[in-house]
PDB file with SEQRES, HELIX, SHEET and CRYST1 records, atoms N, CA, C and O in Angstrom:
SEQRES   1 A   86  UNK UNK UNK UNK UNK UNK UNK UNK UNK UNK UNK UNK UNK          
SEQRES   2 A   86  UNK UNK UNK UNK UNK UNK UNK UNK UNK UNK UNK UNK UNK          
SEQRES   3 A   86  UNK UNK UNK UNK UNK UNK UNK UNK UNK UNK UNK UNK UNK          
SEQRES   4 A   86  UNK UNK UNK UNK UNK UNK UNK UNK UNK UNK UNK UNK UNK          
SEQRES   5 A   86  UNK UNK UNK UNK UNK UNK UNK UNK UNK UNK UNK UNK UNK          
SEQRES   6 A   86  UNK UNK UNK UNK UNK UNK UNK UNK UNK UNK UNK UNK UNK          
SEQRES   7 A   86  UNK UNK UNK UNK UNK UNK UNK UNK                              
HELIX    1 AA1 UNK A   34  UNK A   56  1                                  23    
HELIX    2 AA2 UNK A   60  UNK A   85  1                                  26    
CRYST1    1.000    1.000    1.000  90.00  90.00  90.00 P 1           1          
ATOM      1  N   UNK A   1       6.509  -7.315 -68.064  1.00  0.00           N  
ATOM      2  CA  UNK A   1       6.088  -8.490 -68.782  1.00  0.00           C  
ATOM      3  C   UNK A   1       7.279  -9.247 -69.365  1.00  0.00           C  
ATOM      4  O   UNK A   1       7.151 -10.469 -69.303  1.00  0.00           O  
ATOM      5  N   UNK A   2       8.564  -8.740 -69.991  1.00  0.00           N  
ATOM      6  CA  UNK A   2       9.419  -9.073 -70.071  1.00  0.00           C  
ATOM      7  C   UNK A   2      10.018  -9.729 -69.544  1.00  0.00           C  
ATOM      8  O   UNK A   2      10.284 -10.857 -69.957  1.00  0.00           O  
ATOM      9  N   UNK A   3      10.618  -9.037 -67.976  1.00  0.00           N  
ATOM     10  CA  UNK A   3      11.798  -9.626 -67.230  1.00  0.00           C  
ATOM     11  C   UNK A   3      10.897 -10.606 -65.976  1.00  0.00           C  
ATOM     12  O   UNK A   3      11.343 -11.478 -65.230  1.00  0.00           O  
ATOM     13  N   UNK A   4       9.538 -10.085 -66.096  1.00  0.00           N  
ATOM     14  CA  UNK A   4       9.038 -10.569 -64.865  1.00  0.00           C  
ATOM     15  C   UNK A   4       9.119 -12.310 -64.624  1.00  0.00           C  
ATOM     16  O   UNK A   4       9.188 -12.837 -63.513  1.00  0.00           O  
ATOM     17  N   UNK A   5       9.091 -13.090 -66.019  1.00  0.00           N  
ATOM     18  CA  UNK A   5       9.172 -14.697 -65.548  1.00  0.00           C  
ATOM     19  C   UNK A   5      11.389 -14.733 -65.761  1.00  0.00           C  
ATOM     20  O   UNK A   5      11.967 -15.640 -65.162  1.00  0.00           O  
ATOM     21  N   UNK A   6      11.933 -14.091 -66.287  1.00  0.00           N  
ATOM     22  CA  UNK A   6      12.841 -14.521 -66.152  1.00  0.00           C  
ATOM     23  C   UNK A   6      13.376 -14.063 -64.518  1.00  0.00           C  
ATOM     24  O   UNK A   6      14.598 -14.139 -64.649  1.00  0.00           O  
ATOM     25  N   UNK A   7      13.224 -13.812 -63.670  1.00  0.00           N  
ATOM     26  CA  UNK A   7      13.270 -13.395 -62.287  1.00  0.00           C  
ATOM     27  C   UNK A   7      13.007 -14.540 -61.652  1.00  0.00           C  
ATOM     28  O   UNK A   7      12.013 -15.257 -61.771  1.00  0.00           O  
ATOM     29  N   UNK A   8      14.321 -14.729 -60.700  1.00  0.00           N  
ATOM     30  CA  UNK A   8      14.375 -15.998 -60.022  1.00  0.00           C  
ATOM     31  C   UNK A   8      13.118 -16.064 -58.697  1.00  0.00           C  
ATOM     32  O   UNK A   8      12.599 -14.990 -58.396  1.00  0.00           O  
ATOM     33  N   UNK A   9      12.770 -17.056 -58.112  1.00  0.00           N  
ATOM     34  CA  UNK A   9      11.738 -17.070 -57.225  1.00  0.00           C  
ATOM     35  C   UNK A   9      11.575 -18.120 -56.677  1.00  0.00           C  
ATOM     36  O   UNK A   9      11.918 -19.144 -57.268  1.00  0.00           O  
ATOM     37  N   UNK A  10      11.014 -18.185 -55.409  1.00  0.00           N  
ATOM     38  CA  UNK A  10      11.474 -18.597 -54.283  1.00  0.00           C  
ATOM     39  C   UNK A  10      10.505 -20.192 -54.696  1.00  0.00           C  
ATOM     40  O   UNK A  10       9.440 -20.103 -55.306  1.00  0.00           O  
ATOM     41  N   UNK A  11      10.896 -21.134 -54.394  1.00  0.00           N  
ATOM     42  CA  UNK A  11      10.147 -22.475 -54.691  1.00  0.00           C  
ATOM     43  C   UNK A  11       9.114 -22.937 -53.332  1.00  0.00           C  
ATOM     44  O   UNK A  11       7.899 -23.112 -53.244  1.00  0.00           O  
ATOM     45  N   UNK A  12      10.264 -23.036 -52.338  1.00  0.00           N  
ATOM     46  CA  UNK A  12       9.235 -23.596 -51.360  1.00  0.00           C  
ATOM     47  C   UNK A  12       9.984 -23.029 -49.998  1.00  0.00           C  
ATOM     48  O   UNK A  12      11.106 -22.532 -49.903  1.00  0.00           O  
ATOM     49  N   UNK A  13       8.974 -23.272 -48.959  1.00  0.00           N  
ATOM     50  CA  UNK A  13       9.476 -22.297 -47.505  1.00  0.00           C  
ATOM     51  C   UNK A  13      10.697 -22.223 -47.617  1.00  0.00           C  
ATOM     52  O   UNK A  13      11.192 -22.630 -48.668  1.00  0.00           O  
ATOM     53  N   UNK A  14      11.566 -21.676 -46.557  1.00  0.00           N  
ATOM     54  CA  UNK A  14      12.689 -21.472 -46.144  1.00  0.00           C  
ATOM     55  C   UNK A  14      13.041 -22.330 -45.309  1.00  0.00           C  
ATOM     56  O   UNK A  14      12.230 -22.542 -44.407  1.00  0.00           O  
ATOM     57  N   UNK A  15      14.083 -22.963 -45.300  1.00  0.00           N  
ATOM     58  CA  UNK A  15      14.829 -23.622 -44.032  1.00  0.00           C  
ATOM     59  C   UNK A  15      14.966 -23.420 -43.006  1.00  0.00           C  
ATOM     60  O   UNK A  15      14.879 -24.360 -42.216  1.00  0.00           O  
ATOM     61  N   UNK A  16      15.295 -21.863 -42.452  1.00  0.00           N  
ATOM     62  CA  UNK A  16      14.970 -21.316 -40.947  1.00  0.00           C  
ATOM     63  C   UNK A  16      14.344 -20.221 -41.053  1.00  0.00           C  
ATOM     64  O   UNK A  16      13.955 -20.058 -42.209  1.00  0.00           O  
ATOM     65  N   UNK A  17      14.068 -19.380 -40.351  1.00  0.00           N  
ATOM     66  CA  UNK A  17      13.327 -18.478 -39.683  1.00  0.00           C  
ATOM     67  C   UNK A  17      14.177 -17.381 -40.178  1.00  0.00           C  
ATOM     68  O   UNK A  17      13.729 -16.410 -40.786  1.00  0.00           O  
ATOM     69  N   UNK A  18      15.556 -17.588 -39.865  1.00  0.00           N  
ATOM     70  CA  UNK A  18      16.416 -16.363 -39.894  1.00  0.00           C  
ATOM     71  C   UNK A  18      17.359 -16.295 -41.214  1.00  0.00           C  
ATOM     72  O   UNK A  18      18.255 -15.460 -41.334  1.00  0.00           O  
ATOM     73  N   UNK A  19      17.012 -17.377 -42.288  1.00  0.00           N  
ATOM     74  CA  UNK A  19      17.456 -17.397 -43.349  1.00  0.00           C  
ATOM     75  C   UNK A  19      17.881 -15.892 -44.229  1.00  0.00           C  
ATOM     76  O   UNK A  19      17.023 -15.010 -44.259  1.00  0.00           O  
ATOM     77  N   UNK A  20      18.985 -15.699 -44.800  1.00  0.00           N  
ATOM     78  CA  UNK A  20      19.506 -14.353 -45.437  1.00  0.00           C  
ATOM     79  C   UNK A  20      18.633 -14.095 -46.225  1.00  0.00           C  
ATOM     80  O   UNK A  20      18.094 -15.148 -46.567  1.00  0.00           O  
ATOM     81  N   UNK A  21      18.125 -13.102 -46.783  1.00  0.00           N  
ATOM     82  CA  UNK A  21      17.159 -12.902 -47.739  1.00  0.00           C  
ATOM     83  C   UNK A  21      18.195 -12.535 -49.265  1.00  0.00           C  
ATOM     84  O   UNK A  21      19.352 -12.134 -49.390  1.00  0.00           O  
ATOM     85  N   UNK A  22      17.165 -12.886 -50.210  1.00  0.00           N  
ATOM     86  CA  UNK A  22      17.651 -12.319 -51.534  1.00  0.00           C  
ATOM     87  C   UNK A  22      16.992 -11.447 -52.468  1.00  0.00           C  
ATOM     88  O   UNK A  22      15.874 -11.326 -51.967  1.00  0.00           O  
ATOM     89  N   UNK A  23      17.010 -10.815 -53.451  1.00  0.00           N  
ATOM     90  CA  UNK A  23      16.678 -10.019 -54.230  1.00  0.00           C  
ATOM     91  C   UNK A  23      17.747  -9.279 -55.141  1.00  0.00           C  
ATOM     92  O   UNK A  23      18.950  -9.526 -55.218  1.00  0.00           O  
ATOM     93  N   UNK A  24      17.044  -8.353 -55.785  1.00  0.00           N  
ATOM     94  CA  UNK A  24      17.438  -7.129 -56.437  1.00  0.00           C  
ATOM     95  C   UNK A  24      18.087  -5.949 -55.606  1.00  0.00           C  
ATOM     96  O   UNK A  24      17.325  -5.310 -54.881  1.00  0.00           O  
ATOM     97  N   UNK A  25      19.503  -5.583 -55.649  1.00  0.00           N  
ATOM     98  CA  UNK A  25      19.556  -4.454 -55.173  1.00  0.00           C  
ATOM     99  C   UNK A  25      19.593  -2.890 -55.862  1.00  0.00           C  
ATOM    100  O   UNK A  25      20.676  -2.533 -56.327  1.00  0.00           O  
ATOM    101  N   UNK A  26      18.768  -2.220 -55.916  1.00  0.00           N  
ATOM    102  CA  UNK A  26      18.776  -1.226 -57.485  1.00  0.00           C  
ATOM    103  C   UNK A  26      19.479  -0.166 -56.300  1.00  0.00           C  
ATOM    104  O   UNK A  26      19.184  -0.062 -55.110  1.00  0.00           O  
ATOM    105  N   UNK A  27      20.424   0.504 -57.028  1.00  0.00           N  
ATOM    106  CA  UNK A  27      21.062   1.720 -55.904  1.00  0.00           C  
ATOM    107  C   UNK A  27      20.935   3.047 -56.938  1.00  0.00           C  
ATOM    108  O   UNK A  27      21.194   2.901 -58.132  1.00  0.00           O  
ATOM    109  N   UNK A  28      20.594   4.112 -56.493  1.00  0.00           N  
ATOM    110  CA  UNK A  28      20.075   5.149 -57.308  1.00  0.00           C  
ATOM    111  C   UNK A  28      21.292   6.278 -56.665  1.00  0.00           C  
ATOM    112  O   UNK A  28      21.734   6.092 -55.531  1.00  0.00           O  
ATOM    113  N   UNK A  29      21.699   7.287 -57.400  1.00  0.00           N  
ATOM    114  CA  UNK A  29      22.676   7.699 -56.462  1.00  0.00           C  
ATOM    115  C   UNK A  29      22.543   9.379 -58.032  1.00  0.00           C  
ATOM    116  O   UNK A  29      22.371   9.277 -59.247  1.00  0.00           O  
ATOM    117  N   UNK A  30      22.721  10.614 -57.170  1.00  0.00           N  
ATOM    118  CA  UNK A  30      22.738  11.608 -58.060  1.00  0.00           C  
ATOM    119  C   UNK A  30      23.689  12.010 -59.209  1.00  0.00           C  
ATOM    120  O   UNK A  30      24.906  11.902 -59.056  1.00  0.00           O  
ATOM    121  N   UNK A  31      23.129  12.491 -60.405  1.00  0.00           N  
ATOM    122  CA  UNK A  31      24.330  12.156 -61.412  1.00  0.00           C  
ATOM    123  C   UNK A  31      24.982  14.188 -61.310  1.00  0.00           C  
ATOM    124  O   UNK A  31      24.676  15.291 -61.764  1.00  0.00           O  
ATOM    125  N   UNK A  32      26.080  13.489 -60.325  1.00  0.00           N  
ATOM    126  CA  UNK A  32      26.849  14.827 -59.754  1.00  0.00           C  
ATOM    127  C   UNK A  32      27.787  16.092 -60.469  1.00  0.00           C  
ATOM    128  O   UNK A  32      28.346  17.033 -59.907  1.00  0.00           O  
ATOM    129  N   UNK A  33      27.724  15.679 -62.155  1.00  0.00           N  
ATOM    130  CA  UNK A  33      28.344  16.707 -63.242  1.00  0.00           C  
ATOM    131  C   UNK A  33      27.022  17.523 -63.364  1.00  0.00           C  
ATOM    132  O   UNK A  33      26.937  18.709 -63.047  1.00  0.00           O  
ATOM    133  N   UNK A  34      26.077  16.828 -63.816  1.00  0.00           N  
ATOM    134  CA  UNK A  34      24.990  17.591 -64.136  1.00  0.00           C  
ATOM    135  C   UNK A  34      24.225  18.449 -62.676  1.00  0.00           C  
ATOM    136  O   UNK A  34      23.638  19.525 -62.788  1.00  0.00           O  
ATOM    137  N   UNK A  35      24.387  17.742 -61.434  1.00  0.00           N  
ATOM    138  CA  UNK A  35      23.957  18.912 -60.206  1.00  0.00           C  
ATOM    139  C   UNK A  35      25.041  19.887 -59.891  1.00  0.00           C  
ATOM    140  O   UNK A  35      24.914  20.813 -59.091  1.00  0.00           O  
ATOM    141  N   UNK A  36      26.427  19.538 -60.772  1.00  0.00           N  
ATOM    142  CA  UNK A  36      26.965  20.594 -60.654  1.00  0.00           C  
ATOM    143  C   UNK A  36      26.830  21.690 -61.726  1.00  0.00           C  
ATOM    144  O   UNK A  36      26.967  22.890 -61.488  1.00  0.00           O  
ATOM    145  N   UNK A  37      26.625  21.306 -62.599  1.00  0.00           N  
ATOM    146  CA  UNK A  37      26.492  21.986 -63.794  1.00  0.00           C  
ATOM    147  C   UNK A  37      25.033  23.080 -63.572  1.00  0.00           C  
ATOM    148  O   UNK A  37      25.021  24.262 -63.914  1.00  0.00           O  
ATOM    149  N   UNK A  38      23.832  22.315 -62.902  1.00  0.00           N  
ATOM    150  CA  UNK A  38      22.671  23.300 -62.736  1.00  0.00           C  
ATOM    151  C   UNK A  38      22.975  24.254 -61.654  1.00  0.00           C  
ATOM    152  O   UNK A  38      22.534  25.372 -61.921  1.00  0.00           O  
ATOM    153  N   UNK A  39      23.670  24.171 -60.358  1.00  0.00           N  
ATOM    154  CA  UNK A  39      24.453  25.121 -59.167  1.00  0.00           C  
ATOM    155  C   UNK A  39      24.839  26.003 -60.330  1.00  0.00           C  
ATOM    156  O   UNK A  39      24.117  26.917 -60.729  1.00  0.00           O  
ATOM    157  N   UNK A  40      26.248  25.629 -60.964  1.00  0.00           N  
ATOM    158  CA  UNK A  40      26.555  26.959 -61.477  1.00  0.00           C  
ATOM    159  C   UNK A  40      26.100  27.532 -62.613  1.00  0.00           C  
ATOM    160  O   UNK A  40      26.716  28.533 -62.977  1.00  0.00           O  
ATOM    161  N   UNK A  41      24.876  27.047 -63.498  1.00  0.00           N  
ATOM    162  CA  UNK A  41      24.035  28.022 -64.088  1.00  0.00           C  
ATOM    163  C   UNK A  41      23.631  28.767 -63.178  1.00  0.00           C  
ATOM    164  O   UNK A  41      23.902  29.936 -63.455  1.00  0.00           O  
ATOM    165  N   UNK A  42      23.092  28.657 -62.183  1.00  0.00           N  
ATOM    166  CA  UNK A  42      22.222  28.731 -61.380  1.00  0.00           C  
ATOM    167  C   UNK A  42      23.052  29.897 -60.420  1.00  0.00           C  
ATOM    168  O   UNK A  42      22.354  30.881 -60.176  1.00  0.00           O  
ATOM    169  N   UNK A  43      23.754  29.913 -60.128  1.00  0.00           N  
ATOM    170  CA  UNK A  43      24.927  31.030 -59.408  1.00  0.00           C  
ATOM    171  C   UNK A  43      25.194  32.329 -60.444  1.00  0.00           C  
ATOM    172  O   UNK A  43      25.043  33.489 -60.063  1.00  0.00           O  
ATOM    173  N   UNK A  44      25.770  31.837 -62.316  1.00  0.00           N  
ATOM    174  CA  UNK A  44      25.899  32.773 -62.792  1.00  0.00           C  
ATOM    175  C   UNK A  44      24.562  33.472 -63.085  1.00  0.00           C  
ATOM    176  O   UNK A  44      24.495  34.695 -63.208  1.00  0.00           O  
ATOM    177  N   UNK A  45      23.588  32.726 -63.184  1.00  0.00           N  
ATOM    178  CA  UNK A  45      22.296  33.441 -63.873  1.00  0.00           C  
ATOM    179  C   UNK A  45      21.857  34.778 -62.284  1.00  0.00           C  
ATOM    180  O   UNK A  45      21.495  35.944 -62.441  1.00  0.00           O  
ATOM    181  N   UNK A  46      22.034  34.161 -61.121  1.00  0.00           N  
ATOM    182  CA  UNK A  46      21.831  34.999 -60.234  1.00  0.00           C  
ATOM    183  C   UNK A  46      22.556  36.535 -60.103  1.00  0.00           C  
ATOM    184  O   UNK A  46      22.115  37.670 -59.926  1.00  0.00           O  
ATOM    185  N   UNK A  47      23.899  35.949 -60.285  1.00  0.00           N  
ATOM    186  CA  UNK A  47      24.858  37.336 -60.738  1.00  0.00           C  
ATOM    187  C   UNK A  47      24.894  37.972 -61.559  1.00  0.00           C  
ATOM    188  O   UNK A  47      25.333  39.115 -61.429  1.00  0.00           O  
ATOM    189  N   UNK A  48      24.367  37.416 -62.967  1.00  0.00           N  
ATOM    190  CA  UNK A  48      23.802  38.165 -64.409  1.00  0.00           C  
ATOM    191  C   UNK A  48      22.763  39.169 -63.453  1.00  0.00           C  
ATOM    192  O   UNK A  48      23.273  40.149 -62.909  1.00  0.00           O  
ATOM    193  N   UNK A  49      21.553  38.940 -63.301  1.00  0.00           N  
ATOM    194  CA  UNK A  49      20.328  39.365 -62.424  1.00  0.00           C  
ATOM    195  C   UNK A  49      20.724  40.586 -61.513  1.00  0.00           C  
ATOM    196  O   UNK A  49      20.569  41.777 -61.783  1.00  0.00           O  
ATOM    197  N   UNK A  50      21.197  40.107 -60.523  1.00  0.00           N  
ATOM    198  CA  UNK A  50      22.188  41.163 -59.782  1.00  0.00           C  
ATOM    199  C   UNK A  50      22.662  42.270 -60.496  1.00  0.00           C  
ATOM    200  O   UNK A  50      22.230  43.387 -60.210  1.00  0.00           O  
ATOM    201  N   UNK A  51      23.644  42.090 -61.551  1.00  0.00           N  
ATOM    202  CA  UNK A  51      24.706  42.837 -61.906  1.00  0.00           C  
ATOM    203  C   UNK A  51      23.695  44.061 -62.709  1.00  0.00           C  
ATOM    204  O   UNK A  51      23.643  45.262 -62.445  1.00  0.00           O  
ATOM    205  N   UNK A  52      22.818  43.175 -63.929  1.00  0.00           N  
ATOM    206  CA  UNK A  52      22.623  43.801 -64.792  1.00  0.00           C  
ATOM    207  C   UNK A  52      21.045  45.303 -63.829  1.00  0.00           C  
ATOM    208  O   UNK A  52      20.935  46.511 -64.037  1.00  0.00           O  
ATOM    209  N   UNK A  53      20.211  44.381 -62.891  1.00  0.00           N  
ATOM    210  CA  UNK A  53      19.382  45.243 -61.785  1.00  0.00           C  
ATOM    211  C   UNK A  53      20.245  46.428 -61.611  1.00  0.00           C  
ATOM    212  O   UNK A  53      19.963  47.598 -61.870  1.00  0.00           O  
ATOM    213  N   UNK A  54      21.498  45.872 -61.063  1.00  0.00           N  
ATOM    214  CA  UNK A  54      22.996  47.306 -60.058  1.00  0.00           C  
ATOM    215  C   UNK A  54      23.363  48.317 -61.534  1.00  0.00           C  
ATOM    216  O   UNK A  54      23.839  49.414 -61.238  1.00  0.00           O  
ATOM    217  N   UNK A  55      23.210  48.085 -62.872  1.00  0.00           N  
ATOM    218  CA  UNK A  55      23.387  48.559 -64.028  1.00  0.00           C  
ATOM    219  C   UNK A  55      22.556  49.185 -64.341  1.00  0.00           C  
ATOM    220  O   UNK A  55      22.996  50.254 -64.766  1.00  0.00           O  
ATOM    221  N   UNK A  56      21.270  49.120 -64.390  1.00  0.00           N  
ATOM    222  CA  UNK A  56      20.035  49.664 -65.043  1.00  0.00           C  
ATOM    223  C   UNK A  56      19.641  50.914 -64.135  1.00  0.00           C  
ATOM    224  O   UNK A  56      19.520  52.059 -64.569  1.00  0.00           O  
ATOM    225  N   UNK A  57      19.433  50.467 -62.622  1.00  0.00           N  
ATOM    226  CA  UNK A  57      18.955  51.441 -61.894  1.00  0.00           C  
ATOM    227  C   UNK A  57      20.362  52.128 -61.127  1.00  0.00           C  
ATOM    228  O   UNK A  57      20.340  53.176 -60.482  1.00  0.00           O  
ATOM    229  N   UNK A  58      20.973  51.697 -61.247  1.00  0.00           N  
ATOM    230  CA  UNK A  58      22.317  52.464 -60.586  1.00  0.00           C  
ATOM    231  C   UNK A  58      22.424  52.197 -59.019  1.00  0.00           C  
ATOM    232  O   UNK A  58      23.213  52.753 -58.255  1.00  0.00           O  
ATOM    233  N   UNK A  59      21.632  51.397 -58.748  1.00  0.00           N  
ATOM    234  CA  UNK A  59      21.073  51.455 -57.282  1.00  0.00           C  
ATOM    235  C   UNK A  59      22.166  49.748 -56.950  1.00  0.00           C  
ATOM    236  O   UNK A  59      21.819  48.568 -56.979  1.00  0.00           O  
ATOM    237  N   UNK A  60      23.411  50.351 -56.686  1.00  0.00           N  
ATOM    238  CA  UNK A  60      24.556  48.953 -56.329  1.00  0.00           C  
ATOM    239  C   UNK A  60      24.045  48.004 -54.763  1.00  0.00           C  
ATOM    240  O   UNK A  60      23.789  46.801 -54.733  1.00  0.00           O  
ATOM    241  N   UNK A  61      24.010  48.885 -53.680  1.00  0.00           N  
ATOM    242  CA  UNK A  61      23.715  48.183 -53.012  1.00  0.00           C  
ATOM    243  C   UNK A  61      22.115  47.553 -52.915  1.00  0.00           C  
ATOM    244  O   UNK A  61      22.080  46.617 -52.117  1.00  0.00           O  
ATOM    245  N   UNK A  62      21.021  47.800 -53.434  1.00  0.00           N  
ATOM    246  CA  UNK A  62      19.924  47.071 -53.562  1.00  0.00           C  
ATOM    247  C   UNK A  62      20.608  45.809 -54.776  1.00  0.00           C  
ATOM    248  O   UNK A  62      20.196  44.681 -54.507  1.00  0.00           O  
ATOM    249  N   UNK A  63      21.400  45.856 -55.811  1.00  0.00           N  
ATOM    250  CA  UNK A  63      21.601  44.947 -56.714  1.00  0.00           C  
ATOM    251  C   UNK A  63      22.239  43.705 -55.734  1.00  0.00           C  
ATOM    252  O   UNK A  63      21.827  42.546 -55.676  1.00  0.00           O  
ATOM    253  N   UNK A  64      23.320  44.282 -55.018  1.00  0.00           N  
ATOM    254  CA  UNK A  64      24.048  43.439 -54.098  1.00  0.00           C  
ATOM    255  C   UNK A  64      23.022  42.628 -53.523  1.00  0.00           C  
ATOM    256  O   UNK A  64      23.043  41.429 -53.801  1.00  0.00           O  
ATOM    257  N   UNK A  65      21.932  43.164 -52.608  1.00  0.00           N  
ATOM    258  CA  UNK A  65      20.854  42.188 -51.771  1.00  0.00           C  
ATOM    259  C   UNK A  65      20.130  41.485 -52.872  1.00  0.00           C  
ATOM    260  O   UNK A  65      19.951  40.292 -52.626  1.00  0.00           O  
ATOM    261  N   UNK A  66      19.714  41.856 -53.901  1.00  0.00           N  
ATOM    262  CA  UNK A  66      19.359  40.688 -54.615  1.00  0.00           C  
ATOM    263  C   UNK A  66      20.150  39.673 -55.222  1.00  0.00           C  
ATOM    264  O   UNK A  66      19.862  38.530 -55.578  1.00  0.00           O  
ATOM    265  N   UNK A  67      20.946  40.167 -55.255  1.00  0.00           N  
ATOM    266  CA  UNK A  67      22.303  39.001 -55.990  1.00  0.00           C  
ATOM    267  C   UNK A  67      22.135  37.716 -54.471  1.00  0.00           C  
ATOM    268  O   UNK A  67      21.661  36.581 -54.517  1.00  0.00           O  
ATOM    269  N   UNK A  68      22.730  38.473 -53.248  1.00  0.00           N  
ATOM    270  CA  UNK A  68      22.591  37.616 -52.042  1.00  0.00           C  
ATOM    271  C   UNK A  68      21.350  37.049 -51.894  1.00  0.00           C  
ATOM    272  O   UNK A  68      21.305  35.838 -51.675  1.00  0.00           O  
ATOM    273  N   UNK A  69      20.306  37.698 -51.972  1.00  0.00           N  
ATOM    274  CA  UNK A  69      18.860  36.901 -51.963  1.00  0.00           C  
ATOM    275  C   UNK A  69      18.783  35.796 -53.216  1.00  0.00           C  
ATOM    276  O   UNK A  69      18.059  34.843 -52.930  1.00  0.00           O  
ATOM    277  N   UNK A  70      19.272  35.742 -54.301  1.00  0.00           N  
ATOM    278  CA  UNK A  70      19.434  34.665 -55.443  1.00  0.00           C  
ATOM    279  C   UNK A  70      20.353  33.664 -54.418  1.00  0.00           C  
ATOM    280  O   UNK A  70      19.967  32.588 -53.960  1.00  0.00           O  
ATOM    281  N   UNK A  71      21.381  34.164 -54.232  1.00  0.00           N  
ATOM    282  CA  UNK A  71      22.213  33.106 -54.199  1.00  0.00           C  
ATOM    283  C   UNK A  71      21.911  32.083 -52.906  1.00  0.00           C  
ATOM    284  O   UNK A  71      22.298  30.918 -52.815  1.00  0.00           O  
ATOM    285  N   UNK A  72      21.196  32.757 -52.032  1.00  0.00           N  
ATOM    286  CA  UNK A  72      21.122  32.138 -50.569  1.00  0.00           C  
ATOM    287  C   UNK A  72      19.687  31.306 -51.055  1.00  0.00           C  
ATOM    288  O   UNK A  72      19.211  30.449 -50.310  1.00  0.00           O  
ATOM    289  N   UNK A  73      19.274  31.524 -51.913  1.00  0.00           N  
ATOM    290  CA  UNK A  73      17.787  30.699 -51.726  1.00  0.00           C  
ATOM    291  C   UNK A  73      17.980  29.690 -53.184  1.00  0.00           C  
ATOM    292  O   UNK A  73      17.052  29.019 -53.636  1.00  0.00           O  
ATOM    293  N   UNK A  74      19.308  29.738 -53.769  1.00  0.00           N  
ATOM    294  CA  UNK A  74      19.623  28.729 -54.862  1.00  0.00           C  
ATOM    295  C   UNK A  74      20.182  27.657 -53.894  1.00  0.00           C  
ATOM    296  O   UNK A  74      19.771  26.505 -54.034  1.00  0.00           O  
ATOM    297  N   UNK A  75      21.160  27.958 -52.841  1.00  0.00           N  
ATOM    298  CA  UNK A  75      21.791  27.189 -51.791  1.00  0.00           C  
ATOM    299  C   UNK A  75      20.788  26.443 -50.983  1.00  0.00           C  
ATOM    300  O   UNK A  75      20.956  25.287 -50.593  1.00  0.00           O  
ATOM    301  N   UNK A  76      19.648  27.230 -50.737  1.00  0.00           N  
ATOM    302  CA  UNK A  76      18.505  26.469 -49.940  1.00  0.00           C  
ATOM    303  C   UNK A  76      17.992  25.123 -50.825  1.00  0.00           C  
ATOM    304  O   UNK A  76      17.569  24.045 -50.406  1.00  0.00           O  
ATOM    305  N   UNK A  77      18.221  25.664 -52.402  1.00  0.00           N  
ATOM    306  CA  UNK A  77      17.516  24.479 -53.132  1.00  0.00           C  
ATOM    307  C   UNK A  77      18.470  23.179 -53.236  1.00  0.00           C  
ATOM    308  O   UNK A  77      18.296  21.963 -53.145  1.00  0.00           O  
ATOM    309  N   UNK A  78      19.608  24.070 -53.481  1.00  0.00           N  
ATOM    310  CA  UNK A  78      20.488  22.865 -53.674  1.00  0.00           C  
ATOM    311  C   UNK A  78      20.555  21.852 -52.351  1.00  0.00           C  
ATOM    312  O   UNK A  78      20.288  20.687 -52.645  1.00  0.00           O  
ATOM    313  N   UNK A  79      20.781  22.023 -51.331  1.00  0.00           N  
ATOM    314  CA  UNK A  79      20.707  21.604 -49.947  1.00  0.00           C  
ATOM    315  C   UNK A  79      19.678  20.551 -49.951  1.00  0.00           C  
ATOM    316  O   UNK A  79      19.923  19.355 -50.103  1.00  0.00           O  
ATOM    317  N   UNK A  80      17.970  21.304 -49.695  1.00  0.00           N  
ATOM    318  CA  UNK A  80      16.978  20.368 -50.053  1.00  0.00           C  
ATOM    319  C   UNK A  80      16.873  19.316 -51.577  1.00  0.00           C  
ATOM    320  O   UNK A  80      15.871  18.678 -51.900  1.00  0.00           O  
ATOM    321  N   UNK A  81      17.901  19.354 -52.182  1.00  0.00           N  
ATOM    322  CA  UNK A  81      17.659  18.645 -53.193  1.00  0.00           C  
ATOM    323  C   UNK A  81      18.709  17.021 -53.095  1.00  0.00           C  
ATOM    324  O   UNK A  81      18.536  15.856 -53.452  1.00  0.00           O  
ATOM    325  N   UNK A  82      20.029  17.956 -52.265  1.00  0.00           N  
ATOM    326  CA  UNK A  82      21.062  17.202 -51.947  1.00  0.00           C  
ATOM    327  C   UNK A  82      20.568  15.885 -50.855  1.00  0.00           C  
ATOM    328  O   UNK A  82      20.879  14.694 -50.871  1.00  0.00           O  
ATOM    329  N   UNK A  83      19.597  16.734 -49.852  1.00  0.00           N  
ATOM    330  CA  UNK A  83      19.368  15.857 -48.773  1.00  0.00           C  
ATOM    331  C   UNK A  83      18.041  14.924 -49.428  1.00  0.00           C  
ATOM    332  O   UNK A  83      17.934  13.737 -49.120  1.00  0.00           O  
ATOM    333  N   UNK A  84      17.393  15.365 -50.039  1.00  0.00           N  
ATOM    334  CA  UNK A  84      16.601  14.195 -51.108  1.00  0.00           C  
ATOM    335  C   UNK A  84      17.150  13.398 -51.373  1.00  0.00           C  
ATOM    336  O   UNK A  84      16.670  12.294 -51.117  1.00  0.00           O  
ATOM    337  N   UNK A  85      17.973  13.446 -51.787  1.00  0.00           N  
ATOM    338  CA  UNK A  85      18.554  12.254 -52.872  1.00  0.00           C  
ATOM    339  C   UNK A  85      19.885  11.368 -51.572  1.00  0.00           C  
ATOM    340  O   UNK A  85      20.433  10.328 -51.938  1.00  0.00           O  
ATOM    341  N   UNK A  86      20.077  11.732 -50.731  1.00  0.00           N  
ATOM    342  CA  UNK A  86      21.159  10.344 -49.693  1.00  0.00           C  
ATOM    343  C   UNK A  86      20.051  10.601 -48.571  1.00  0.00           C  
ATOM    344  O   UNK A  86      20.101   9.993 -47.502  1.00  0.00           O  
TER     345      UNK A  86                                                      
END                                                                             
């Protein structure tokens, strides 16, 4: 309601057919401190998980596959999140 009458607009036809068009260009683009910043919560919290599992039960190599199962399916997110956004 605001901006909508101050927004320029078109008066009458166009001159040709193939005339340049105009508008708004809004460009949205990811704010890349903060997707880096959630990766590496997101990496240490997996290795916290890992470490402290390989600590409790003593059981190192099951801690290891879950550490790798965190980390490979944080990478899957990041990926699908990356290719969202370009």
């Amino acid at each position: 309601m605001i901006w909508g009458p101050r927004l320029p607009r078109k008066l009458g036809p166009s001159l040709t057919s193939m005339a340049p068009a105009w508008g708004i260009h809004l460009e949205e683009r990811p704010d890349w401190p903060l997707f880096a910043a959630v990766n590496f919560i997101s990496l240490v919290t997996s290795g916290a998980v890992a470490g402290i599992y390989s600590w409790k039960t003593k059981d190192t190599p099951t801690g290891v596959a879950i550490g790798a199962w965190l980390t490979a399916v944080q990478t899957m997110g990041v990926t699908a999140v990356f290719f969202w956004w370009t």
